[in-house]
DONU-900952 format. One line per 10 residues: number of its first residue (from 1); their letters; for each residue x, y, z of N, C-alpha, C, O. Coordinates in nm, 2 decimals, padded with zeros to 4 digits. Layout:
REM DONU-900952
NUM) A) X,Y,Z,X,Y,Z,X,Y,Z,X,Y,Z ~ ...
REM end
This chain:
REM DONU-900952
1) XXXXXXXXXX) 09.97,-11.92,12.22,09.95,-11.88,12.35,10.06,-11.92,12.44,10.10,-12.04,12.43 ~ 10.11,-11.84,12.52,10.20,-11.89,12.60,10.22,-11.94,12.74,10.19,-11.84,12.81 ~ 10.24,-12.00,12.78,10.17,-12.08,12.87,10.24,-12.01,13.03,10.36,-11.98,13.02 ~ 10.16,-11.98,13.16,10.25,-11.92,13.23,10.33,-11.98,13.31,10.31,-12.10,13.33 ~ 10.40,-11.94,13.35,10.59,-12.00,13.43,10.44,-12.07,13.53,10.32,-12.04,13.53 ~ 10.50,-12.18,13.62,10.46,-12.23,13.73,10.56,-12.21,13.83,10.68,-12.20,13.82 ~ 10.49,-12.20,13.95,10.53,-12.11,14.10,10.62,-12.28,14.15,10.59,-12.40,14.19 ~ 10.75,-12.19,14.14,10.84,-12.35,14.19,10.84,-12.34,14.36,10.83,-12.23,14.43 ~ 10.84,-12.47,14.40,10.85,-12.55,14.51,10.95,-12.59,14.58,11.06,-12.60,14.51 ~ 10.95,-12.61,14.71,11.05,-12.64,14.83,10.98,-12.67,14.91,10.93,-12.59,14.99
11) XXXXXXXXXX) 10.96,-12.85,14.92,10.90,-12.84,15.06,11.03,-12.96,15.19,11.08,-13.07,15.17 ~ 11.04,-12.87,15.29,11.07,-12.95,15.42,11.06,-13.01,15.55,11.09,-12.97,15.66 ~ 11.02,-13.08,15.52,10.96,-13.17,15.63,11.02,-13.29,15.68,11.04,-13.38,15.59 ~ 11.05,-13.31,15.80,11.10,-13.40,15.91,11.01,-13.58,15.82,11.06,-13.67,15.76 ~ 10.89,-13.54,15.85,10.79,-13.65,15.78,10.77,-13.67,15.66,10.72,-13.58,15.59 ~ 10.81,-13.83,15.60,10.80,-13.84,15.45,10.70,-13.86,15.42,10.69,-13.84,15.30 ~ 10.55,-13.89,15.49,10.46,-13.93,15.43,10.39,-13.78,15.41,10.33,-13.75,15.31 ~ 10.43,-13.69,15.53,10.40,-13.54,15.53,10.46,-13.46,15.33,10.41,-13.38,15.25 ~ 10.55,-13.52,15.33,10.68,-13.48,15.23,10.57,-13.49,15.10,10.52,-13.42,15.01 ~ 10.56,-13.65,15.13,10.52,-13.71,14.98,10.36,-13.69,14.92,10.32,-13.72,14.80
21) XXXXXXXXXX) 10.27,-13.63,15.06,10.17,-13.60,15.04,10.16,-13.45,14.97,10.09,-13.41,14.88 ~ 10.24,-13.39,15.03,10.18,-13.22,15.01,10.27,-13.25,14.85,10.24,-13.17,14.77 ~ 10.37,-13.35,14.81,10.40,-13.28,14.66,10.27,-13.35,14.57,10.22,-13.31,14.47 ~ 10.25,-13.42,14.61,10.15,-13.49,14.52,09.94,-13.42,14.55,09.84,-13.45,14.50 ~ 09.97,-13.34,14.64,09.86,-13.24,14.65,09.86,-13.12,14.59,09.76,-13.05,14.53 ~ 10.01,-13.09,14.60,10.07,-12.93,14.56,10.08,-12.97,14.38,10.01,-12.89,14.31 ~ 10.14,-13.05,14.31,10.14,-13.06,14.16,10.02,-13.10,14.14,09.98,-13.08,14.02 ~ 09.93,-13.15,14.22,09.77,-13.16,14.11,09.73,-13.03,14.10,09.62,-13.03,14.05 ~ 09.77,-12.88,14.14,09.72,-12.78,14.14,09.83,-12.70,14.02,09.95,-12.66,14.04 ~ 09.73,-12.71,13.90,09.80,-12.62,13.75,09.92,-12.55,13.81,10.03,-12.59,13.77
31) XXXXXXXXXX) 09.91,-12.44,13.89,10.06,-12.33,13.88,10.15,-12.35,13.95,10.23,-12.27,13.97 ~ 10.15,-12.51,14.03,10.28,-12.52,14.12,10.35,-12.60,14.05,10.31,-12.66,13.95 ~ 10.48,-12.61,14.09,10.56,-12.76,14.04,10.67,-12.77,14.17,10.77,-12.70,14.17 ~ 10.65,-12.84,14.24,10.72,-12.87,14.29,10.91,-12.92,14.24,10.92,-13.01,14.16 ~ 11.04,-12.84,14.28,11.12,-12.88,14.22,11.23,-12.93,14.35,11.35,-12.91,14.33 ~ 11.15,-12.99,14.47,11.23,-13.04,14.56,11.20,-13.06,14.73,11.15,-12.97,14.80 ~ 11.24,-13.21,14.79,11.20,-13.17,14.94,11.31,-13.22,14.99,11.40,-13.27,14.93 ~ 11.29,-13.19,15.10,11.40,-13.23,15.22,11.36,-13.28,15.38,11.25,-13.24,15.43 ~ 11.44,-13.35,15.44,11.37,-13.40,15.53,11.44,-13.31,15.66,11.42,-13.35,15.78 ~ 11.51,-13.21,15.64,11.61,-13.14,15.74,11.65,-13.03,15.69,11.63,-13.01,15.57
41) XXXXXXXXXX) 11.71,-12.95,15.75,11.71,-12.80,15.76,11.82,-12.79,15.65,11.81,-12.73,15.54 ~ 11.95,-12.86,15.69,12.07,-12.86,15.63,12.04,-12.87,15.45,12.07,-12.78,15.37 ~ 11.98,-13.00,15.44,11.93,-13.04,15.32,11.85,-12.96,15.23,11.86,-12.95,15.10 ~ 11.77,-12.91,15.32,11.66,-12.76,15.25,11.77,-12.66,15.22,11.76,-12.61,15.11 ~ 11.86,-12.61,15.30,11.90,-12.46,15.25,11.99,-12.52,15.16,12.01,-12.43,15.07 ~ 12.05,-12.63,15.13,12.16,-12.70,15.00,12.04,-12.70,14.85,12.07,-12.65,14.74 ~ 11.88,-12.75,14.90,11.86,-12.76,14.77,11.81,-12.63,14.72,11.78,-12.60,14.60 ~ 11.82,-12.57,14.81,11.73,-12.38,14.79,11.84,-12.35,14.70,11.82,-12.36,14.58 ~ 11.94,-12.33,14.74,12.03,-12.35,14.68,12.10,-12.33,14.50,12.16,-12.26,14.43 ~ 12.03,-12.48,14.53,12.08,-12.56,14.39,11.92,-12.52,14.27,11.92,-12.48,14.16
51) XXXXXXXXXX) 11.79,-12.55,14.37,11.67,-12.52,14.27,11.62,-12.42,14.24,11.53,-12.39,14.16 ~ 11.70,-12.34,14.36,11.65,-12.18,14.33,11.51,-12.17,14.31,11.47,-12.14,14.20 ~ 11.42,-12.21,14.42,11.21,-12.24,14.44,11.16,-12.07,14.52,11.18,-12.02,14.63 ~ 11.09,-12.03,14.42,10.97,-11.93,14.46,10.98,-11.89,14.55,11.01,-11.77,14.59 ~ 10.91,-12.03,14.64,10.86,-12.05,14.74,10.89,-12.18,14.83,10.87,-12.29,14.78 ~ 10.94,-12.17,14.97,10.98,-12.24,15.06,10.86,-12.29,15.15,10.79,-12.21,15.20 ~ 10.83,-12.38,15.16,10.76,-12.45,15.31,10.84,-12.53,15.37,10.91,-12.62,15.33 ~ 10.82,-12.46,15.49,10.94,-12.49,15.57,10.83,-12.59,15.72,10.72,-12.55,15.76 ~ 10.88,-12.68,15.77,10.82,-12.71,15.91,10.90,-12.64,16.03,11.01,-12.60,16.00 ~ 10.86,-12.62,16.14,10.95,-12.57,16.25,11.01,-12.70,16.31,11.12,-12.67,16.33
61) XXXXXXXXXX) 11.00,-12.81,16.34,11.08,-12.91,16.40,11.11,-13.00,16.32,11.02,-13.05,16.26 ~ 11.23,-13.05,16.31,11.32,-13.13,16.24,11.42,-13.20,16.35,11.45,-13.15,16.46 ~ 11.47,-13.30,16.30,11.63,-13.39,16.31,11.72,-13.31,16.27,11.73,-13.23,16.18 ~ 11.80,-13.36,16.37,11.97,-13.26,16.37,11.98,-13.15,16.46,11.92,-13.14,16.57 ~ 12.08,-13.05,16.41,12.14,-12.98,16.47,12.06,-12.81,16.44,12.10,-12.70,16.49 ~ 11.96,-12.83,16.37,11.88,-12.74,16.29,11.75,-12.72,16.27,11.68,-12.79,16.19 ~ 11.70,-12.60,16.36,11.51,-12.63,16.36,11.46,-12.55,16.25,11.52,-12.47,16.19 ~ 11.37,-12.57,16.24,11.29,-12.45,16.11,11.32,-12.28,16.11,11.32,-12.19,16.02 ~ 11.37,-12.28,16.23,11.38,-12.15,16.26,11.50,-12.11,16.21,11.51,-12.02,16.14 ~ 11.57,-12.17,16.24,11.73,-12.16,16.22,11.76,-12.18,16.05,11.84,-12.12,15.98
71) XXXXXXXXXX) 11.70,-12.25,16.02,11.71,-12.29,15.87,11.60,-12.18,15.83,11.64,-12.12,15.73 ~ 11.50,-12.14,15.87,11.46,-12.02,15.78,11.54,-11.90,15.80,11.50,-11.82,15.72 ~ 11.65,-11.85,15.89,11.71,-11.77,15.92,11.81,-11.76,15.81,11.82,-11.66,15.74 ~ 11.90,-11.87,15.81,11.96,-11.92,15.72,11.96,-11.94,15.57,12.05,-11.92,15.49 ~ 11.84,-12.00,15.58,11.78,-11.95,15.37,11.74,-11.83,15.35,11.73,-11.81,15.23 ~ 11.71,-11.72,15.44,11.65,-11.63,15.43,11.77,-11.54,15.39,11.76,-11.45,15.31 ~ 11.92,-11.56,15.46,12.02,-11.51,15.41,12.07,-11.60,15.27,12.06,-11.52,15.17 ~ 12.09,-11.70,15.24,12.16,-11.76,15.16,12.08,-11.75,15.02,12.13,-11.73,14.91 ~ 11.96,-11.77,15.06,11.88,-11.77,14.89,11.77,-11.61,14.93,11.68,-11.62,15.02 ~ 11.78,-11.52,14.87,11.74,-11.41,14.95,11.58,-11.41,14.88,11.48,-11.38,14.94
81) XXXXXXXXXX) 11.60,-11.45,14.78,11.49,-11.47,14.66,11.36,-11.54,14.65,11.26,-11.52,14.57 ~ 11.40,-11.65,14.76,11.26,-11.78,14.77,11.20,-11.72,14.98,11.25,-11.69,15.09 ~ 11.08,-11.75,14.91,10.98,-11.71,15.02,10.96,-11.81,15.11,10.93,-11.92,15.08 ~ 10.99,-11.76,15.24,10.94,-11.90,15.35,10.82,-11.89,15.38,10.78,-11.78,15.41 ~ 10.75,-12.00,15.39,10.65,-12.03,15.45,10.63,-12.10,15.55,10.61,-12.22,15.51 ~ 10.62,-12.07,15.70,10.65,-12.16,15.76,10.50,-12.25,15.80,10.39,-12.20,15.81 ~ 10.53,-12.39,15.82,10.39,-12.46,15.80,10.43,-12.55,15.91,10.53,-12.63,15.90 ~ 10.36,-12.55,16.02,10.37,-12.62,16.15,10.25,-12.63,16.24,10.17,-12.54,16.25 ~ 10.23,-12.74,16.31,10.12,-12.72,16.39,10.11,-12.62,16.55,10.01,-12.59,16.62 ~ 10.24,-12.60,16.56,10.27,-12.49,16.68,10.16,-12.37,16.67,10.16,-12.30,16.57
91) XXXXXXXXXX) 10.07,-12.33,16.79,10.02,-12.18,16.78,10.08,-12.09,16.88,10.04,-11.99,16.95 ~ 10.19,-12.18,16.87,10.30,-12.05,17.06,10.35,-11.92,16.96,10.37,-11.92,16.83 ~ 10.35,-11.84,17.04,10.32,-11.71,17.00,10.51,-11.69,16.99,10.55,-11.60,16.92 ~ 10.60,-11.78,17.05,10.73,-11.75,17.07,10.76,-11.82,16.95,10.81,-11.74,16.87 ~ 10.75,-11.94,16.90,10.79,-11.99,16.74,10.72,-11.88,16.70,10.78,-11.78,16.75 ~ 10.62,-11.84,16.63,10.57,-11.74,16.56,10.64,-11.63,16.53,10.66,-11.58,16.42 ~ 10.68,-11.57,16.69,10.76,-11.43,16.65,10.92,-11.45,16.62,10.98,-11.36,16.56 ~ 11.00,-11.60,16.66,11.09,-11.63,16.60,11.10,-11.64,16.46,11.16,-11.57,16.39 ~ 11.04,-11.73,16.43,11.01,-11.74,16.24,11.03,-11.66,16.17,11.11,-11.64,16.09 ~ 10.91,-11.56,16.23,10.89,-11.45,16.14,11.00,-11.37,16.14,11.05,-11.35,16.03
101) XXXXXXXXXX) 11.06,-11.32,16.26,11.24,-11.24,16.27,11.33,-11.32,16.15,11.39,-11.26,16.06 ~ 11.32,-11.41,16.16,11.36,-11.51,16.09,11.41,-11.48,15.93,11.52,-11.48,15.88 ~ 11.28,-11.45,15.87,11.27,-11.35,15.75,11.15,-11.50,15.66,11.12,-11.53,15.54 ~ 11.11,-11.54,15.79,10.95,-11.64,15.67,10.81,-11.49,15.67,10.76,-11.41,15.74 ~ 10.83,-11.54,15.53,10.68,-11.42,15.52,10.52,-11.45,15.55,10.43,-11.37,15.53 ~ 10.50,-11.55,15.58,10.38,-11.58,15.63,10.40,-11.74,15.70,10.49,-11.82,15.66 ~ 10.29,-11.73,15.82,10.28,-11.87,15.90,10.15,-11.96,15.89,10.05,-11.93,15.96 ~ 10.14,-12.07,15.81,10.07,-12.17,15.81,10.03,-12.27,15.92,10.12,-12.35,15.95 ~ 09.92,-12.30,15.97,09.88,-12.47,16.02,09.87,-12.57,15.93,09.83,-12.57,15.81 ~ 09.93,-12.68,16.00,09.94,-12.79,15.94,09.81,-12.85,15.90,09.82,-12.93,15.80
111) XXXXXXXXXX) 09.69,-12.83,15.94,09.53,-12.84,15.96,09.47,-12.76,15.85,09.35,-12.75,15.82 ~ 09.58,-12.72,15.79,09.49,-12.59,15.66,09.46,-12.70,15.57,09.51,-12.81,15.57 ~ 09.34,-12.63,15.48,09.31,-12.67,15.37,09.40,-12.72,15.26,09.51,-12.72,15.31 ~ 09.41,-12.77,15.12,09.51,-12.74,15.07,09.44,-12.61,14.97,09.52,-12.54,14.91 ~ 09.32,-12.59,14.97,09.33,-12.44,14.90,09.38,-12.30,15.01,09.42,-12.19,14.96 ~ 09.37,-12.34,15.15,09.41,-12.23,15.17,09.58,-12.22,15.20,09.65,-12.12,15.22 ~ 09.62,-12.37,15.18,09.74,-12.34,15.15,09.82,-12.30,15.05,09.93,-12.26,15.06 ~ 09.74,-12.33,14.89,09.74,-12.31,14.79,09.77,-12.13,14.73,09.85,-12.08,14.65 ~ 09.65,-12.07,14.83,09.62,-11.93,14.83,09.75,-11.88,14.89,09.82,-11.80,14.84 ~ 09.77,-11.97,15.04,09.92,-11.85,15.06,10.04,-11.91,15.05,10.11,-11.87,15.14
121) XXXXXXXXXX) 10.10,-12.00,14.94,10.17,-11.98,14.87,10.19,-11.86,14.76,10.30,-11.81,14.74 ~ 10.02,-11.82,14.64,10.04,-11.77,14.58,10.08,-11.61,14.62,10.15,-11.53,14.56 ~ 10.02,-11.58,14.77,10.01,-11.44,14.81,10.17,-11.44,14.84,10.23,-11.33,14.81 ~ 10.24,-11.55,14.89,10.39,-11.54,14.90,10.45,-11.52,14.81,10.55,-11.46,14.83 ~ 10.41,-11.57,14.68,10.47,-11.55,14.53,10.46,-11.41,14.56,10.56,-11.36,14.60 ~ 10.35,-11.34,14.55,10.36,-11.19,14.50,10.39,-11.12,14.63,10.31,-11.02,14.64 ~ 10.45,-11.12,14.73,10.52,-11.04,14.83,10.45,-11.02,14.94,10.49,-10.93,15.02 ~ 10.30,-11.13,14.98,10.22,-11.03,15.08,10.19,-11.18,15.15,10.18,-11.29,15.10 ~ 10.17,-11.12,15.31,10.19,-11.18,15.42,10.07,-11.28,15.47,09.95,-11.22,15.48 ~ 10.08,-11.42,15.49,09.95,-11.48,15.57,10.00,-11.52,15.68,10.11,-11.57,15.70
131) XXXXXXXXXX) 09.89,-11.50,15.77,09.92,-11.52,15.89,09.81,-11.64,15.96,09.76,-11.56,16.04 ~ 09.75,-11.76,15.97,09.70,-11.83,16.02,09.59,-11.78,16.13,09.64,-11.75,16.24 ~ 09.48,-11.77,16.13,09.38,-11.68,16.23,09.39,-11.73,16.36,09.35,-11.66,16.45 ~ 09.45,-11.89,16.40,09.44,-11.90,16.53,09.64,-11.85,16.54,09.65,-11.74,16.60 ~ 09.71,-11.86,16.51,09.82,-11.79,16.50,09.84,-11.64,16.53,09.93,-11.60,16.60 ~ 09.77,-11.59,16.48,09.73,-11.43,16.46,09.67,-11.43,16.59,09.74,-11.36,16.66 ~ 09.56,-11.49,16.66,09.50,-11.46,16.80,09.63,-11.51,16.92,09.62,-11.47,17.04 ~ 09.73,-11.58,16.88,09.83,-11.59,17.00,09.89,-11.46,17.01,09.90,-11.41,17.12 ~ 09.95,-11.39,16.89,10.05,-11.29,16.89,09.93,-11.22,16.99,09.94,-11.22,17.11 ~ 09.84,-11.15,16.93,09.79,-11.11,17.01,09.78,-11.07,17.17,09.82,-10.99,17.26
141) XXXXXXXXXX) 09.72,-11.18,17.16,09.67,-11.22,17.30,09.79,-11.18,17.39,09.78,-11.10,17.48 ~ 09.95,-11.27,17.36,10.07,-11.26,17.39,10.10,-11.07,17.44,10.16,-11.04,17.54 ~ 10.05,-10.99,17.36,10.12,-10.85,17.37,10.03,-10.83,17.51,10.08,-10.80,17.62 ~ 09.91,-10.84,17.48,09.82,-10.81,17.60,09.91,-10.86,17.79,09.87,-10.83,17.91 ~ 09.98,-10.92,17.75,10.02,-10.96,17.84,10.20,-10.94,17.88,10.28,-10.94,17.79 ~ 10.24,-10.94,18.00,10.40,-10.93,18.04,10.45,-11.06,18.00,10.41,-11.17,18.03 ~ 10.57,-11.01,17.91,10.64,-11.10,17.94,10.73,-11.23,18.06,10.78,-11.17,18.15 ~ 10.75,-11.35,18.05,10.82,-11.37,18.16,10.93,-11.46,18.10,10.96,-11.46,17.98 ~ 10.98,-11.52,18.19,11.15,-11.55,18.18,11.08,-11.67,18.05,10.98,-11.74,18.06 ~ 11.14,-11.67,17.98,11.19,-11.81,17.86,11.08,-11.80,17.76,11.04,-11.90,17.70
151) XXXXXXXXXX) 11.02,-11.63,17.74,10.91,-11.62,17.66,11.02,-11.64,17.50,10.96,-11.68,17.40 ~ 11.16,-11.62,17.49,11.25,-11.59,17.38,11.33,-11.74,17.34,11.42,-11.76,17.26 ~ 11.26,-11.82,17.43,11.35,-12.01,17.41,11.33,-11.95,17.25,11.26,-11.86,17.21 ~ 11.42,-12.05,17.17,11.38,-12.13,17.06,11.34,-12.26,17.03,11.41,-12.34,17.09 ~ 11.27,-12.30,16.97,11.20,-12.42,16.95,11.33,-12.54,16.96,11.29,-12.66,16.99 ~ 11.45,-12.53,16.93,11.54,-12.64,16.99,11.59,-12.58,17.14,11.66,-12.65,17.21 ~ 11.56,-12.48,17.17,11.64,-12.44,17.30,11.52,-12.53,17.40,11.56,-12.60,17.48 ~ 11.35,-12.51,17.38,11.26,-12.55,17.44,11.29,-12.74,17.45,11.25,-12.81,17.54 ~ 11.37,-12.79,17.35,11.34,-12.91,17.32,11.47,-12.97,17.43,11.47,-13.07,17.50 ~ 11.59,-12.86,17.43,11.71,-12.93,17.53,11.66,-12.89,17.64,11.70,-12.97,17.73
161) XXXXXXXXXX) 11.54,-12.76,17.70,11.52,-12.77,17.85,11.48,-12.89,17.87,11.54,-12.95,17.96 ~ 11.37,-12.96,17.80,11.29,-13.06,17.81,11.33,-13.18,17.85,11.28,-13.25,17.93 ~ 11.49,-13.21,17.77,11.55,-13.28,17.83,11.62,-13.28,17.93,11.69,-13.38,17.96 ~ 11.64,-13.18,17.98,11.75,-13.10,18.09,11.66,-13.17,18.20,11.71,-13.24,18.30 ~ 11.48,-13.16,18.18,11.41,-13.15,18.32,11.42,-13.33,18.34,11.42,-13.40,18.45 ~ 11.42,-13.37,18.19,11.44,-13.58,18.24,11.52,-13.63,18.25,11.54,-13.74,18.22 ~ 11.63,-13.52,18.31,11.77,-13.60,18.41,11.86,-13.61,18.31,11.98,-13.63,18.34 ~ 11.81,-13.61,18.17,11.93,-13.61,18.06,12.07,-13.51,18.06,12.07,-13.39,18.04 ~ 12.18,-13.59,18.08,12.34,-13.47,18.07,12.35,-13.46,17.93,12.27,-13.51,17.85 ~ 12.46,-13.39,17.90,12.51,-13.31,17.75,12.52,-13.41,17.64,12.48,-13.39,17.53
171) XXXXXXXXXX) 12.59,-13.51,17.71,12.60,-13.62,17.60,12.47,-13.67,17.58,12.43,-13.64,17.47 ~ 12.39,-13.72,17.66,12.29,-13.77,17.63,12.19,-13.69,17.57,12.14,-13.75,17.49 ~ 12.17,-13.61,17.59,12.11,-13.49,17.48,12.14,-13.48,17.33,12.07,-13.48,17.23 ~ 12.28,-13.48,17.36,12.34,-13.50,17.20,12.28,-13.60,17.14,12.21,-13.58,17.05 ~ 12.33,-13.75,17.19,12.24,-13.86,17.12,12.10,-13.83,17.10,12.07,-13.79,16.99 ~ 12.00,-13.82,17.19,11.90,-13.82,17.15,11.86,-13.67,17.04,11.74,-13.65,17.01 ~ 11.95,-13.60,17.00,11.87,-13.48,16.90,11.99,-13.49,16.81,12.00,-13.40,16.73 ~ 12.11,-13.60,16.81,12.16,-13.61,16.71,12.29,-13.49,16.65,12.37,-13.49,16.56 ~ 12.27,-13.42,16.74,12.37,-13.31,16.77,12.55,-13.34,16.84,12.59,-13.43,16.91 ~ 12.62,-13.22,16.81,12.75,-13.25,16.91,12.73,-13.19,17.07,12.65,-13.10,17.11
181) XXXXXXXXXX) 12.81,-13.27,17.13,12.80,-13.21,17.28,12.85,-13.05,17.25,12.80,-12.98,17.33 ~ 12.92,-12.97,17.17,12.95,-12.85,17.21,12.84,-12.77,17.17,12.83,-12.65,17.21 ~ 12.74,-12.85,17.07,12.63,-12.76,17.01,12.49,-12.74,17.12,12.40,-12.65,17.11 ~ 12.49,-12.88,17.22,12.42,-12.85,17.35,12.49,-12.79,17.44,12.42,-12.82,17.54 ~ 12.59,-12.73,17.48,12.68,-12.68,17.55,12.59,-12.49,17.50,12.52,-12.41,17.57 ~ 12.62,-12.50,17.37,12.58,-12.35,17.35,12.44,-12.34,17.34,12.39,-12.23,17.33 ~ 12.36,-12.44,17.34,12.20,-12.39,17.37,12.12,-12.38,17.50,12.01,-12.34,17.53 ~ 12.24,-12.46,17.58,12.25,-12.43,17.73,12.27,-12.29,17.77,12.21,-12.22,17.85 ~ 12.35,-12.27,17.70,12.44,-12.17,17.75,12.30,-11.99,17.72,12.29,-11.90,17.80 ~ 12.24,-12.00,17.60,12.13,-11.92,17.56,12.05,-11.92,17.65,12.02,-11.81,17.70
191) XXXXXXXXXX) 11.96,-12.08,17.71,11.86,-12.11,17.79,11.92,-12.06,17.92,11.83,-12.01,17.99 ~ 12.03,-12.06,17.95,12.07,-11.93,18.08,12.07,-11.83,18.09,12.05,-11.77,18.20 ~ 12.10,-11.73,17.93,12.13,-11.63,17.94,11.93,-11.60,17.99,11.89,-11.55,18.09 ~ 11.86,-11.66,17.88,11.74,-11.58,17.87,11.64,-11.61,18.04,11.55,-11.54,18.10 ~ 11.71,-11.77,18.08,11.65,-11.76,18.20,11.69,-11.67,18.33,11.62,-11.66,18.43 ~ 11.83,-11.60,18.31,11.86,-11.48,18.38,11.88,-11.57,18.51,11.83,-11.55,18.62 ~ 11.97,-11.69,18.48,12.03,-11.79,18.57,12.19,-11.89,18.56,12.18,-11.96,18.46 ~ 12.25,-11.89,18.60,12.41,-11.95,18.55,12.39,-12.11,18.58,12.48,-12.17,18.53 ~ 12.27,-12.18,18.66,12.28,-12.28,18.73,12.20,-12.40,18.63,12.16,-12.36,18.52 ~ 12.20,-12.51,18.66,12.09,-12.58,18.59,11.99,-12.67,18.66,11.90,-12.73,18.61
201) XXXXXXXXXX) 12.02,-12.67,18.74,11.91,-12.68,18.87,11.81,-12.56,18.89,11.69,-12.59,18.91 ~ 11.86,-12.43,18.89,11.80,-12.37,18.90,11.73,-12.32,18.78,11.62,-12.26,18.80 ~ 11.76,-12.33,18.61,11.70,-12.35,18.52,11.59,-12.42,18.50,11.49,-12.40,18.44 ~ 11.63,-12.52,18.57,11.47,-12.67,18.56,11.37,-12.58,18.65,11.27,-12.53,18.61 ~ 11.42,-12.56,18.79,11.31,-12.49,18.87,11.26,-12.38,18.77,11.16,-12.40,18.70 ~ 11.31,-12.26,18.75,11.23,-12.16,18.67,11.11,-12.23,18.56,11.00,-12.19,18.56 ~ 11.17,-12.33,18.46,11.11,-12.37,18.38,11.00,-12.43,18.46,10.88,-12.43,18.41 ~ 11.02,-12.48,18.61,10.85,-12.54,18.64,10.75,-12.45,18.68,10.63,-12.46,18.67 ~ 10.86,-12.32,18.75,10.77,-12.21,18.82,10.68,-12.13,18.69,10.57,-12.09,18.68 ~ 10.80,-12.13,18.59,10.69,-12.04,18.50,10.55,-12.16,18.39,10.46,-12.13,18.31
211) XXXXXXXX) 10.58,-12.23,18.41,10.49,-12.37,18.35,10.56,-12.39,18.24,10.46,-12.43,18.18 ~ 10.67,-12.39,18.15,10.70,-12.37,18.01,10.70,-12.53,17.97,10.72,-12.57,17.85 ~ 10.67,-12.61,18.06,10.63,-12.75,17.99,10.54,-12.77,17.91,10.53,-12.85,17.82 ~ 10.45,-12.65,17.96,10.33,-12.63,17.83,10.36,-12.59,17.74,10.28,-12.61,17.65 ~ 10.46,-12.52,17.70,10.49,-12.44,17.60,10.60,-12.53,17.50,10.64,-12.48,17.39 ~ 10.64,-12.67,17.56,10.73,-12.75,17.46,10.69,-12.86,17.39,10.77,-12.94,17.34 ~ 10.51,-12.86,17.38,10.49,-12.96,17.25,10.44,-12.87,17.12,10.34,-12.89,17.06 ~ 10.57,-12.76,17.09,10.60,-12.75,16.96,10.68,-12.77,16.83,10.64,-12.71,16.73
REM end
């Protein structure tokens, strides 16, 4: 009898105990094998890479210069072959529709089961889409409604307003997300384009008039 291939593994996560749990949840289940994690974006698309995995779980926020999004954009070009899954506790409807542009084939909570995360890895193996039901009620909900200014941040663009609004300058931004000053230079530079403002005074004000403080513990 021949025994069947097992569905290889990629997992990335910012958190090692997050890291060290899901592989030792994910290999007690017969058809996975996990064949690698990473604690950063950079690191994930090197080992995607090198292990050539099925299937990707990806988190949306990480250390460095690179969020989930950016790195599933990125593996999604470089390993065309391994499926992202993105697995985060975020239910903002703007990471969701980023990711997915992105080229991740289905969006996980961090709160799932591990059978039902089990289930949409396998549905990712065979080409078909999960979408998380409180996840699925943001998109929603989101269309039902107008857009307003900084509905298109990205989840590191949301993270430099954040510190834009606590008095933090460029350098100091840098240190704290571990980045170069020219790489907060250009996500400034997006966070203007989309706030449809050249100022940054007047950036923080938009960000309070539209409330998007609510929208940056993703």
């Amino acid at each position: 009898m021949v025994n069947k291939a097992k569905i290889k593994l990629l997992i990335v996560d910012d958190h090692p105990m997050v890291r060290e749990g899901m592989v030792v949840l994910l290999e007690s289940i017969g058809d996975f094998e996990v064949v690698g994690n990473a604690g950063d974006g950079e690191t994930g698309i090197k080992l995607c890479r090198e292990k050539t995995p099925d299937v990707v779980l990806m988190d949306m926020i990480m250390p460095g210069g690179m969020d989930g999004v950016t790195a599933t954009r990125l593996m999604h070009e470089q390993c065309p072959d391994a499926r992202v899954i993105a697995v985060t506790a975020s239910k903002d409807e703007t990471v969701i529709q980023n990711v997915m542009k992105a080229g991740a084939i289905s969006y996980i909570l961090k709160d799932a089961s591990i059978y039902e995360l089990a289930q949409a890895i396998r549905s990712a193996y065979n080409g078909k889409q999960t979408i998380a039901a409180e996840a699925l009620s943001s998109l929603i909900a989101s269309k039902r409604q107008p857009h307003k200014l900084g509905f298109d941040l990205t989840t590191r663009e949301y993270t430099v307003l954040r510190l834009m609004m606590g008095g933090f300058n460029n350098r100091e931004i840098a240190e704290q997300l571990m980045i170069s000053k020219s790489t907060v230079k250009n996500h400034i530079t997006h966070i203007f384009a989309k706030l449809n403002t050249k100022n940054r005074t007047r950036a923080i004000a938009i960000a309070i008039e539209q409330k998007l403080h609510t929208r940056m513990n993703v």
